[in-house]
N, C-alpha and C positions, 0 to 999 in steps of 0.2 A: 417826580412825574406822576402824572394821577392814572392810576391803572384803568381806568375805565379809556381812556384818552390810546391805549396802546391795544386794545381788543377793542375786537368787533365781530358777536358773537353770531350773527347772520350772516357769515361768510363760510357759515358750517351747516347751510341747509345742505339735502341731498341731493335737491338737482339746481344747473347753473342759475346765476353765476354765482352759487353756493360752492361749497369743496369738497362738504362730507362724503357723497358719494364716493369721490375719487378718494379720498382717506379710510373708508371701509374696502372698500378694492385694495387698497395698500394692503390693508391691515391682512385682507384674506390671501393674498400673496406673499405673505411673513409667515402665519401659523402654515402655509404649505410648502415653500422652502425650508424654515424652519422642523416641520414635522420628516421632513423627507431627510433630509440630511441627519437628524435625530436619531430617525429612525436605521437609514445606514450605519451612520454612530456608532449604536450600540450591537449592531451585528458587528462590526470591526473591532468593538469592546471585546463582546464575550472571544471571538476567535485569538485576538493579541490576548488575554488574561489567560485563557488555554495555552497558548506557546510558552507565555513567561514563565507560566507555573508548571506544567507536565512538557513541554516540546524539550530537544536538544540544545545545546549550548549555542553553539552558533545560531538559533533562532531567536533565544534569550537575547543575543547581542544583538542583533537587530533590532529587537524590537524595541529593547533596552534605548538604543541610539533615537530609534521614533518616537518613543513617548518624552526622551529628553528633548530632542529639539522643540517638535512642536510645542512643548510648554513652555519652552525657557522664550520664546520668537514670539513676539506681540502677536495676535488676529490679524490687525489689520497688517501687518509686513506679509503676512503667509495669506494673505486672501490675495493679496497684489499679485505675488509672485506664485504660486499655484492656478490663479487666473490668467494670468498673460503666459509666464513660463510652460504651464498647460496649452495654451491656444498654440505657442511655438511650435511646442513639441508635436501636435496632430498634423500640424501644417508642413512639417519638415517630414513625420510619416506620409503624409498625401502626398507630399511634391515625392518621394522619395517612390513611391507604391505608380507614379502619373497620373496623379487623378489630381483635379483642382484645389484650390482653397478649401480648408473647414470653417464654417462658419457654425461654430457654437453656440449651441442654445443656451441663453441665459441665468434660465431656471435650473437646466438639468449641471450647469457651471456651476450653481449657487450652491444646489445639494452636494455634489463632488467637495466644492471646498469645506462648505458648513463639515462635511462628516469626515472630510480628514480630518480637522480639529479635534471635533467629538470625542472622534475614535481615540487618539490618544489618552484622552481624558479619560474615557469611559474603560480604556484596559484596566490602569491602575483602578478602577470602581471596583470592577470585577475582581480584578487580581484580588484587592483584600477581601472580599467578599469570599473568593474563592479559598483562600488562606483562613480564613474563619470557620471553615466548616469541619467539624471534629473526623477526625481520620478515623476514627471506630465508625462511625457511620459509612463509610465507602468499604472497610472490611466486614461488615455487617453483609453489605447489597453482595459482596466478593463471595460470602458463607454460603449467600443463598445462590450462587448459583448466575445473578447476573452476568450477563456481557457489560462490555464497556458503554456502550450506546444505550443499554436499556439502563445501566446505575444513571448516567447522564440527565434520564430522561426523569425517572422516577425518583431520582433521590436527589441528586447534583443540584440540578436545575429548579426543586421547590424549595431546596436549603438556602440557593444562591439569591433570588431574585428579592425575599422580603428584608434581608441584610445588604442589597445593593439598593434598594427603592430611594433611599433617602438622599446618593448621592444622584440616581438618575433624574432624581426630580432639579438637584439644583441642575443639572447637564442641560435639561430641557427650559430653564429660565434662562441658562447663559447662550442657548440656542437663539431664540427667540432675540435676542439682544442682538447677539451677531448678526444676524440678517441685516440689522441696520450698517453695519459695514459694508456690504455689500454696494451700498450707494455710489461707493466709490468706483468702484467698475461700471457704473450706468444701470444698474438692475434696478427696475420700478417697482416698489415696495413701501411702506410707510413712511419712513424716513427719506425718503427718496421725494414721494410725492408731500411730504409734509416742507420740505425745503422751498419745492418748486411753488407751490404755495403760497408760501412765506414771501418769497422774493419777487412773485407777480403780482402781491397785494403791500406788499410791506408792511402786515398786520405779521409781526413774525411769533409775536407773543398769543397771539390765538392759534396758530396752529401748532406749534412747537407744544404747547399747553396741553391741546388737543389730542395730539401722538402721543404723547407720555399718558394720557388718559386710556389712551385705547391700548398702550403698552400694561401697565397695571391692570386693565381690567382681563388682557392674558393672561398675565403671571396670578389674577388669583382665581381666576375661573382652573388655572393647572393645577392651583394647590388644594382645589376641594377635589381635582376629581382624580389629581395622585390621595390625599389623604381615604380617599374610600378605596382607593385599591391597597392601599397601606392594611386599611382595617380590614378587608378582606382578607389580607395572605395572615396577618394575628390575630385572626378568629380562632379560639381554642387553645392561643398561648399566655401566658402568663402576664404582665406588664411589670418589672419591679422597678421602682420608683424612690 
C-alpha cells in the first residue's frame, strides 16, 4: 500500500476542518493530568518509603500489600476499577449521607487514579533511595543536635532526591503514557481525541502518527529538563565512570 495513499497531512491544520488544534488540547490535557497525578505520586512516594523504612510493622504490611498489588495488576485493570469502583463508592456514601448522585469530575478522577499507580511505584523509588543513604550521616545530623524534621529537611531530603531522580524521571514517562488509558473511561485527552479523529476521517495513520509525535516530543522535552535538575543536585560531586 503506498504511504502517501494512507495520510493526509492537512487534516493536522489548527483550525477546522484541520484537527491539530484539538490534538494540541489533548496534548495539554495529558501533561496536566499527567503532571497532577505525578505529582501526587510522588508525595504518596516519599510518605509509603517513610513507613516501609522507619514506621511500625503493621504499617510495613500494609504498605507491603499496596505496593504488591498495584504492581503485579495491569493500569489498565486498576484504572477500570478505581474509576467505576471509586464512583460506586462516593455514590453509596451520598445515598448513604441523603444527598444526591456524585457526579465525578473527570480530570480530578484521572489524577486520583494516575497517582494511586504512581505512588506504588514511587514508594519502592524512595524506599531504595532511602536505604542508600549511609547511616553515619543521620548519626552525624543526631551529634549535632538536630530534631527529626530538621535532619529531614537538611540532610534526608538533599541525600534522597539526586539518588531517586533517575527513577522519578522514568515515573514521569510512564505517567505521561498512562493518561492514554484513561480513554477508556471517556476522558478527552490525546489519545482519546487522536482516535476520534481517526475514525471520523479514516485517515487513522495521520493522526495515530501524529500523537506518537506529540508523545515523543514530551518524553524528550522531560528528559532535558530532568537531566538539568540532575546536573543541578551533582554539582560539586564527583562522577566515577
Amino acid at each position: 500500500m503506498d504511504f502517501l495513499n494512507i495520510t493526509d497531512w492537512s487534516l493536522l491544520a489548527l483550525s477546522p476542518p484541520g484537527w491539530g488544534g484539538a490534538l494540541l488540547w489533548g496534548a495539554v490535557k495529558t501533561v496536566q493530568i499527567a503532571l497532577g497525578g505525578y505529582l501526587l505520586g510522588l508525595l504518596i512516594g516519599i510518605c509509603g518509603a517513610m513507613g516501609k523504612v522507619y514506621g511500625p510493622p503493621w504499617l510495613k504490611e500494609l504498605l507491603a500489600i499496596y505496593t504488591t498489588v498495584i504492581r503485579a495488576v495491569p493500569e489498565l485493570i486498576l484504572i477500570l476499577i478505581l474509576f467505576y469502583a471509586g464512583t460506586a463508592v462516593l455514590n453509596g456514601l451520598a445515598a448513604q449521607l441523603g444527598l444526591g448522585p456524585v457526579d465525578v469530575n473527570g480530570a480530578v478522577a484521572g489524577v486520583v487514579v494516575i497517582a494511586t499507580v504512581q505512588g506504588a511505584y514511587s514508594t519502592e523509588v524512595f524506599r531504595g533511595a532511602l536505604q542508600s543513604i549511609p547511616p553515619g550521616c543521620h548519626e552525624a545530623a543526631s551529634a549535632y543536635g538536630m530534631s527529626g524534621r530538621t535532619c529531614f529537611r537538611r540532610v534526608t531530603l538533599p541525600l534522597l532526591v539526586p539518588r531517586a531522580l533517575p527513577g522519578m524521571s522514568n515515573l514521569w514517562v510512564i505517567a505521561t503514557k498512562e493518561t492514554a488509558l484513561l480513554s477508556v473511561v471517556g476522558f478527552s485527552e490525546l489519545a482519546l481525541v487522536a482516535k476520534q479523529a481517526a475514525g471520523g476521517t479514516k485517515y487513522y495513520m495521520t493522526f495515530f502518527l501524529a500523537a506518537s509525535a506529540i508523545y515523543l516530543s514530551i518524553t524528550l522535552i522531560s528528559r532535558v529538563i530532568f537531566n538539568m535538575i540532575e546536573a543541578r543536585y551533582n554539582r560539586g560531586t564527583v562522577q566515577h565512570r
